[in-house]
C-alpha positions in Angstrom: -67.7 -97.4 21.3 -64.6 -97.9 18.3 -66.7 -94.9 16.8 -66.0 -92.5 19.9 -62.8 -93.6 20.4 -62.1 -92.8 17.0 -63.2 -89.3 17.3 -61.4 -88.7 20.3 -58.3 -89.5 18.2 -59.2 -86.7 15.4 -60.1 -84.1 17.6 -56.6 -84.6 20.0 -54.8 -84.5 16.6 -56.4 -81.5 15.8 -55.6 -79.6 19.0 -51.9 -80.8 19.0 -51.6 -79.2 15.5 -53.6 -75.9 16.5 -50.9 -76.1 19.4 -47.7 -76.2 17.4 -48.7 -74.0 15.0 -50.0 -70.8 18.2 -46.0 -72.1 19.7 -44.5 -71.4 16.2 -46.3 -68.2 15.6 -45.3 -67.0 19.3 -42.1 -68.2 18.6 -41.6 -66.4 15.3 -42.9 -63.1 16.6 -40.5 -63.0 19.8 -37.6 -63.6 17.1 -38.7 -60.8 15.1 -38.9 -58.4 18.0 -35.5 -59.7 19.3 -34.1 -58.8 15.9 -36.0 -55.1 15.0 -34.3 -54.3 19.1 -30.9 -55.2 17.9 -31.2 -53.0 14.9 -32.3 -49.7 16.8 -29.6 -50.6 19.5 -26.9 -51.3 16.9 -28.0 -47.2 15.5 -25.1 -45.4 15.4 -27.2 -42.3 16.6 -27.4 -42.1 20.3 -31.0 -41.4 21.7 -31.4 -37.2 22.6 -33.3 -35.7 25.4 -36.6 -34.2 24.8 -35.1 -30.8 25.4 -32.1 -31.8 22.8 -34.4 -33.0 20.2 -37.0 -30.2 20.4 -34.1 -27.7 20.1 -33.0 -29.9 16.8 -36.4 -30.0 15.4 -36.5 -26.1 15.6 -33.3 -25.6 13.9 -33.7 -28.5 11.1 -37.1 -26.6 10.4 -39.1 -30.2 11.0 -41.7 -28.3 12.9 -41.8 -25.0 11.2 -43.0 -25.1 7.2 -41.2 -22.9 4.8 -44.0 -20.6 3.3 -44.3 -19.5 0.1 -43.4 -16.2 -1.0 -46.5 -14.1 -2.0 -47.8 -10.6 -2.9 -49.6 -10.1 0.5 -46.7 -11.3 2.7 -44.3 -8.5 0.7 -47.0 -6.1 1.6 -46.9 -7.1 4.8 -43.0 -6.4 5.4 -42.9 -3.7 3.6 -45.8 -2.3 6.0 -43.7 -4.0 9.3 -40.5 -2.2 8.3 -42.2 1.5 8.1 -43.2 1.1 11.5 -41.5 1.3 14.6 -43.2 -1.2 17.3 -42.7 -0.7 21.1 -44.0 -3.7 22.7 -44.1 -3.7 26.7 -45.3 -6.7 28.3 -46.6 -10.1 27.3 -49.8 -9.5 26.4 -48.8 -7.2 23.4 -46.0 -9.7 22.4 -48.6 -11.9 22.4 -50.8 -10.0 20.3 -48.1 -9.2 17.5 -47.0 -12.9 17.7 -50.7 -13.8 16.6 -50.9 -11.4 14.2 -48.0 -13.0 12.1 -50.5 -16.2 11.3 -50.6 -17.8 15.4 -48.0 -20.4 14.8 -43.9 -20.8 14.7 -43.1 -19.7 11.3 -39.7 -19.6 9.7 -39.2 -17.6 6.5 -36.1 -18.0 4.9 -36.5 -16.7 1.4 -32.5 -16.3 1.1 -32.3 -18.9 -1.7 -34.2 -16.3 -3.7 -31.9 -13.6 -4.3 -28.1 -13.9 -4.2 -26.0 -11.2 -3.1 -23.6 -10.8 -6.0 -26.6 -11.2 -8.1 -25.6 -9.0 -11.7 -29.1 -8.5 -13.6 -29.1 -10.1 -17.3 -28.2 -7.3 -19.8 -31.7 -9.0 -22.0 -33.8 -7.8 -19.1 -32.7 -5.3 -17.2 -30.0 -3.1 -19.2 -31.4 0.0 -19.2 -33.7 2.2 -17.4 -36.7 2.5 -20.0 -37.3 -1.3 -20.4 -40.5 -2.9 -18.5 -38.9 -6.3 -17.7 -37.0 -4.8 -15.0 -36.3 -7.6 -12.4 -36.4 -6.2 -9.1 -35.6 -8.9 -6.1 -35.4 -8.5 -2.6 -33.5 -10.5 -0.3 -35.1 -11.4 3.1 -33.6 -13.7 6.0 -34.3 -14.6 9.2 -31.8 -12.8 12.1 -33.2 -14.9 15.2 -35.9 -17.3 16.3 -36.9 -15.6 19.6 -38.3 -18.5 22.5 -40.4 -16.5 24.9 -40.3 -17.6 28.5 -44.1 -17.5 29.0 -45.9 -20.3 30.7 -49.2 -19.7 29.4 -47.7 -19.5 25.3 -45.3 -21.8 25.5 -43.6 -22.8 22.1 -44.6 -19.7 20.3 -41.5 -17.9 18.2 -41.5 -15.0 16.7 -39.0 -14.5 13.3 -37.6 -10.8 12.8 -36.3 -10.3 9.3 -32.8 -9.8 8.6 -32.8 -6.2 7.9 -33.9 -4.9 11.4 -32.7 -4.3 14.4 -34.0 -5.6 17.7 -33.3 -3.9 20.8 -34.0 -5.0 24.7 -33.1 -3.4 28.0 -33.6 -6.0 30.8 -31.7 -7.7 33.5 -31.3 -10.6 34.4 -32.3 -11.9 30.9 -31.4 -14.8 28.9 -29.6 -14.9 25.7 -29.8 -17.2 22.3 -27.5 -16.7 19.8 -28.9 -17.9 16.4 -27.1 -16.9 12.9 -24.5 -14.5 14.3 -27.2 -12.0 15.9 -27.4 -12.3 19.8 -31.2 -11.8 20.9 -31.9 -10.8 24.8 -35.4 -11.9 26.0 -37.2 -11.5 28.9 -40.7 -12.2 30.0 -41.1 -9.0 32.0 -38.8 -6.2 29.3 -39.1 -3.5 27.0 -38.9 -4.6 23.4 -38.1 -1.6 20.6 -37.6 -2.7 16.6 -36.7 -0.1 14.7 -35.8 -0.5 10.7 -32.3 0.5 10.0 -32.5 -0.4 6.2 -29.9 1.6 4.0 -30.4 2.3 0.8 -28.1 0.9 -2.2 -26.8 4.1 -3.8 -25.6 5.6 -0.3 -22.0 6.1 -0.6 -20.1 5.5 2.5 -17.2 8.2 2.8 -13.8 7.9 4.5 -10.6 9.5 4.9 -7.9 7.5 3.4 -7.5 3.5 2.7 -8.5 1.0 5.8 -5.4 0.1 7.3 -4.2 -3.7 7.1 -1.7 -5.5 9.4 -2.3 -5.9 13.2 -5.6 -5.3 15.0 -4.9 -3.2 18.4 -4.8 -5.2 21.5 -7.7 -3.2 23.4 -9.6 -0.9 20.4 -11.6 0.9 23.5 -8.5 2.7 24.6 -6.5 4.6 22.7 -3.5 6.9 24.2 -5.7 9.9 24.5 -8.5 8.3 26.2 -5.9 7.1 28.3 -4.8 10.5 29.4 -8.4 11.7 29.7 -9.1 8.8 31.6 -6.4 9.6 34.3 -7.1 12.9 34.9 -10.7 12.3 35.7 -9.5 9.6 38.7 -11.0 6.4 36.3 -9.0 3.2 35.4 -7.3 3.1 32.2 -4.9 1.0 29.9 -0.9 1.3 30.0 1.0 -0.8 27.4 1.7 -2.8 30.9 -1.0 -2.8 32.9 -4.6 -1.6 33.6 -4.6 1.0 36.8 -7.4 1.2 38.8 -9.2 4.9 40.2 -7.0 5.9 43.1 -8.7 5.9 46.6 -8.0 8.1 49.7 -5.2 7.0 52.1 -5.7 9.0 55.1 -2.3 9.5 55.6 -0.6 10.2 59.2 2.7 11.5 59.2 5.7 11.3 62.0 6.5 15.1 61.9 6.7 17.4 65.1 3.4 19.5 63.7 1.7 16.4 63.7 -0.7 18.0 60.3 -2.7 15.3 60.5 -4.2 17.0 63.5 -3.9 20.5 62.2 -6.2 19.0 58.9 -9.3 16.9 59.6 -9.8 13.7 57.6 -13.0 15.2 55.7 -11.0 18.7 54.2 -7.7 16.2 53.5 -10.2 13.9 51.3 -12.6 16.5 49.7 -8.9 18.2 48.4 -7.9 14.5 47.3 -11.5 14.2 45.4 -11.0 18.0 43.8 -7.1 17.5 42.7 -7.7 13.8 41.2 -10.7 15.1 39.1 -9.5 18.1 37.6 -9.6 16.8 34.1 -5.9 17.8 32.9 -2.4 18.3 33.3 -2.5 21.5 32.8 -4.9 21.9 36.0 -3.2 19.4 38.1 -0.1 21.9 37.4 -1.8 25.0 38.0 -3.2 23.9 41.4 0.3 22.4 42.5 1.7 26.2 42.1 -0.6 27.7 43.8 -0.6 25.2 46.7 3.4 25.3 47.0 4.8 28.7 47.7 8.6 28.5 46.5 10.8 31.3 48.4 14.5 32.1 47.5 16.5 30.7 50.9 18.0 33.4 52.5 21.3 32.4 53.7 23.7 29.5 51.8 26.4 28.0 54.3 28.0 26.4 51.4 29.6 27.5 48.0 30.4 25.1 45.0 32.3 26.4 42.2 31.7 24.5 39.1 31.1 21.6 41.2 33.6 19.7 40.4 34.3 17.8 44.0 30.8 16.1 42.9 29.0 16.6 46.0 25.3 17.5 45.8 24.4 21.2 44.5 22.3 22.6 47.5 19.1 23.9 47.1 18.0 27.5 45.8 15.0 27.9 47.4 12.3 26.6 49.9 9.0 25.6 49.8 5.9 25.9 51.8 2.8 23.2 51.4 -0.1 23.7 52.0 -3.6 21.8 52.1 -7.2 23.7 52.4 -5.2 26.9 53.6 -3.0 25.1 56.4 0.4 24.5 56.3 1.6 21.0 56.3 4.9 18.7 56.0 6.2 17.2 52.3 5.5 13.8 53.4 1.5 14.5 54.6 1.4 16.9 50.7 2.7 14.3 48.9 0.7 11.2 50.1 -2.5 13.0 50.6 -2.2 14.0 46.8 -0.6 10.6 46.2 2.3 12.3 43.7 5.7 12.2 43.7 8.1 15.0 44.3 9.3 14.9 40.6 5.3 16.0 39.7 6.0 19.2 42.1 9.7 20.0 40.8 8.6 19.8 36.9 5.3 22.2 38.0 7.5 24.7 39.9 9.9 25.2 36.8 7.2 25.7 34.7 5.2 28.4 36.5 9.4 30.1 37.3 10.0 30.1 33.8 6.8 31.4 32.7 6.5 28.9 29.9 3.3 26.6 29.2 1.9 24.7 31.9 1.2 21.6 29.2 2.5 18.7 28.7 5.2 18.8 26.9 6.4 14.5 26.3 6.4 13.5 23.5 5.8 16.7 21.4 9.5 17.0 20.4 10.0 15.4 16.5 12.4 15.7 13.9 11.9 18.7 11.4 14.9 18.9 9.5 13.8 16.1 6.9 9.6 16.6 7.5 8.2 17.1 4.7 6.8 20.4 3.6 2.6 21.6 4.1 3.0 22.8 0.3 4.6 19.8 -1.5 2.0 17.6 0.3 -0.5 19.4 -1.2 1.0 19.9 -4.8 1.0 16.0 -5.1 -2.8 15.6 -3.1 -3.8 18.2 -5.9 -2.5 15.9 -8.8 -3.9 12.7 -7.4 -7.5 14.5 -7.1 -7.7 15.8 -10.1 -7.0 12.0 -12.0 -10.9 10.5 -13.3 -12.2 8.2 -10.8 -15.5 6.2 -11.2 -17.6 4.5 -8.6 -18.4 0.8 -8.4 -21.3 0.0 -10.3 -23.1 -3.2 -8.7 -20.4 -3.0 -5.5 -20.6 0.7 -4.3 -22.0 -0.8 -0.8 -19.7 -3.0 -0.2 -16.2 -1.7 -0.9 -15.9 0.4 2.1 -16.8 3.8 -0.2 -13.4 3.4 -2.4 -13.2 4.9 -5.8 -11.9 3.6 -8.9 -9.1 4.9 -11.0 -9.2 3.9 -14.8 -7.2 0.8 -16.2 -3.3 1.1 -16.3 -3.2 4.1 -13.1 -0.7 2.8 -10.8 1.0 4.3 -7.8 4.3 4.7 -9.8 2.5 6.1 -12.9 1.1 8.6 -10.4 4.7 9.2 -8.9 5.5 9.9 -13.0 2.9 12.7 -13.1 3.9 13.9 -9.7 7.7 14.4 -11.8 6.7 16.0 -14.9 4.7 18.7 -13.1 7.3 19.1 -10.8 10.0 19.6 -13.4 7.2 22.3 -15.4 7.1 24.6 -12.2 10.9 24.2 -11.0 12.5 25.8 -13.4 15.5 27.4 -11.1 18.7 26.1 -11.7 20.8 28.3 -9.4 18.1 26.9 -5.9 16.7 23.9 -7.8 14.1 22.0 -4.6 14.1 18.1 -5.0 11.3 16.7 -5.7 10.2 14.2 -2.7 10.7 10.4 -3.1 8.3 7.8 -4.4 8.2 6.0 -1.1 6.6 9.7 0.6 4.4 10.1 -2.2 2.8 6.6 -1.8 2.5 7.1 1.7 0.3 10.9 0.9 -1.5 8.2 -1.6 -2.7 5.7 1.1 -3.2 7.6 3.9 -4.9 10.9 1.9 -7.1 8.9 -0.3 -9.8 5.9 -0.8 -8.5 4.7 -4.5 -8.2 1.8 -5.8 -5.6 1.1 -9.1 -7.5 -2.2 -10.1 -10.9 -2.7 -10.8 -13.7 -5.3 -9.3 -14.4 -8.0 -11.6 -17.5 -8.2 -10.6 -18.8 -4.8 -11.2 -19.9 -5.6 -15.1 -22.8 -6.7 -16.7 -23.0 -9.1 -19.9 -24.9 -6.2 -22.5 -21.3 -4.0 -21.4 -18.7 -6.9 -21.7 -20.5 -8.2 -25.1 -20.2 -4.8 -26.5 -16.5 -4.5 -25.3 -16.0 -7.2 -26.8 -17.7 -6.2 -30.4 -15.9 -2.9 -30.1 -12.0 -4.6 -29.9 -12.6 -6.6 -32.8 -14.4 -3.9 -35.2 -11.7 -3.6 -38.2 -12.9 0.4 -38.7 -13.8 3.2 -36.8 -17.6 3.1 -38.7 -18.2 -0.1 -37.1 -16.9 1.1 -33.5 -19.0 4.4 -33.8 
């Protein structure tokens, strides 16, 4: 009997102890939990959507491994960008998708090759040497997300060099590294290689202009008057005015023309006078449409006018629309002129001057300076030795180079000592223009520049500048 009770003892002992130690455990494991909770809920980060972190993962590049430049991937884009791709529908997009390995892909190889990238004079320096480093420089313009069901996910990476093209509606748009890329399930998809070559000189007509960009750069003062005389909306320094619309017009006079002319030939005039195209035509058919007749009696007689009443008028005029004679009022608001328009067009065709338009033609002369000293100093300026940039020639807008120490006023010098060889008249001498013209013919005639690009040497040229200044004889120059 003691013996049992005794083991019931030990084996109660032994169940407390396996009890506090499964509480302990339980215990320890809830703190632990409690604790890692606090830590993720403390996180500064706040938690994304799935659509917000899938977009993040795309751009970071977590999903997409950078591959590794090889010989059969150049290959490949050098094949791609020969050929012009038109890709229809979803099935081919598809197919060309697959072909570029079946997966999202990013290439980014612009670590590779910098873009002021000089080549080592050791290497590359001349022509006949085998070490020649060639490099190409290849980026990614867009990452393209196709709205397709049935390929969800898949991108497709255009290098940086070509240009994609798509004519759709009602398409979305991603805008991914400063390109803007339309895409549409159901559109027409064109990629066409636009790559210029390196030693294509771009060629303008005088510097670029600095200083203020224009407001609206789409219209200019002579689209402006095109614009107007087609009946389409164009840009004052004011306002933008809209494409003038037929007013049938009724007028309170006792032939009552808006009887006399039907609606239709009153709007098919409108339609043929707004859309002539010019002043000049709107003029010509405003003088042939008015008939101006000398009056044939005058009740009153003004002798230099000097009581200040009103000079009366020296002749009358007849208006007429499709052939019919009509009122002032019904001309004038059918046309939707005013009467100065039909006074200025009458004078013309009396006078038998020019029908065009004559505002803003009128400038001063008296000081303009002449055709033939503008071209003695262009002459001069052209004939000075210019170089082109080197390593730059694609990026400096096609300027050219004048050598070290050519300034505008060492130009202007020239400009005087020529000019003093040739005018040799003392009894008529001519002046010679002024610095401030002849820097104007310079900018606006010409594509120099006085100073040269730092940039736009190599170290084989500068060492040997260098060896050359501090030769002591003309043995060791040579």
């Amino acid at each position: 009997m003691r013996v049992s009770i005794k083991c019931l003892h030990n084996n109660f002992y032994e169940f407390t102890f396996l009890l506090l130690l499964a509480v302990i455990i339980f215990l320890c494991l809830n703190v632990f939990i409690y604790l890692t909770g606090r830590e993720q809920d403390s996180s500064p980060v706040q938690n994304m959507s799935p659509s917000t972190l899938e977009l993040f993962e795309t751009l970071s590049g977590a999903q997409t491994p950078i591959l590794q430049v090889t010989d059969n991937y150049l290959d490949e884009v050098n094949n791609f960008e020969e050929i012009v791709i038109n890709i229809s529908n979803n099935e081919h997009l598809a197919e060309y998708s697959g072909s570029m390995n079946n997966e999202d892909v990013i290439r980014d190889f612009s670590s590779d090759t910098d873009t002021d990238y000089i080549p080592d004079s050791n290497s590359d320096s001349s022509d006949d040497d085998n070490k020649a480093v060639r490099s190409r420089k290849i980026s990614v313009a867009a990452i393209v997300h196709r709205d397709d069901t049935n390929n969800k996910g898949d991108l497709t990476t255009h290098p940086n060099d070509i240009n994609v093209t798509y004519t759709s509606e009602d398409s979305t748009v991603r805008t991914l590294l400063n390109e803007t890329i339309e895409c549409n399930p159901d559109e027409n998809i064109e990629i066409t290689n636009n790559d210029s070559s390196p030693d294509q000189i771009i060629t303008s007509l005088g510097r670029p202009k600095k200083g203020r960009k224009r407001k609206h750069p789409d219209f200019t003062v002579a689209q402006a008057k095109t614009r107007k005389y087609v009946n389409k909306c164009y840009l004052t320094k004011k306002k933008l005015v809209e494409p003038k619309v037929f007013i049938d017009y009724s007028c309170s006079c006792q032939k009552k023309c808006y009887q006399l002319v039907s609606t239709e030939k009153r709007q098919h005039e409108f339609q043929k006078f707004v859309t002539l195209g010019s002043y000049e035509a709107q003029a010509l058919y405003i003088s042939n449409t008015v008939k101006e007749n000398t009056k044939a009696r005058s009740y009153t007689v003004l002798k230099d006018n000097k009581s200040g009443k009103r000079k009366p008028k020296e002749y009358t005029r007849i208006y007429s629309i499709s052939g019919i004679n009509v009122c002032r009022d019904m001309y004038i608001n059918n046309f939707q002129i005013t009467t100065k328009k039909v006074d200025i067009s009458l004078k013309k065709n009396r006078s038998g001057n020019t029908l065009q338009d004559q505002r803003g033609k009128k400038g001063g002369g008296w000081n303009k300076t002449k055709e033939h000293e503008i071209e003695f100093i262009k002459n001069i300026i052209s004939k000075l030795p210019q170089y082109d940039s080197h390593y730059r020639r694609d990026q400096n807008s096609g300027c050219k180079y004048l050598k070290l120490g050519m300034t505008v006023q060492t130009i202007f010098d020239l400009y005087l000592e020529e000019f003093n060889k040739i005018n040799t008249d003392s009894e008529a001498p001519e002046k010679p223009v002024s610095f401030s013209t002849s820097k104007r013919i310079f900018y606006n005639n010409f594509n120099l520049r006085c100073k040269s690009l730092r940039k736009d040497t190599c170290n084989k040229c500068d060492t040997l500048c260098i060896k050359i200044k501090n030769c002591a004889s003309d043995v060791e120059r040579r």
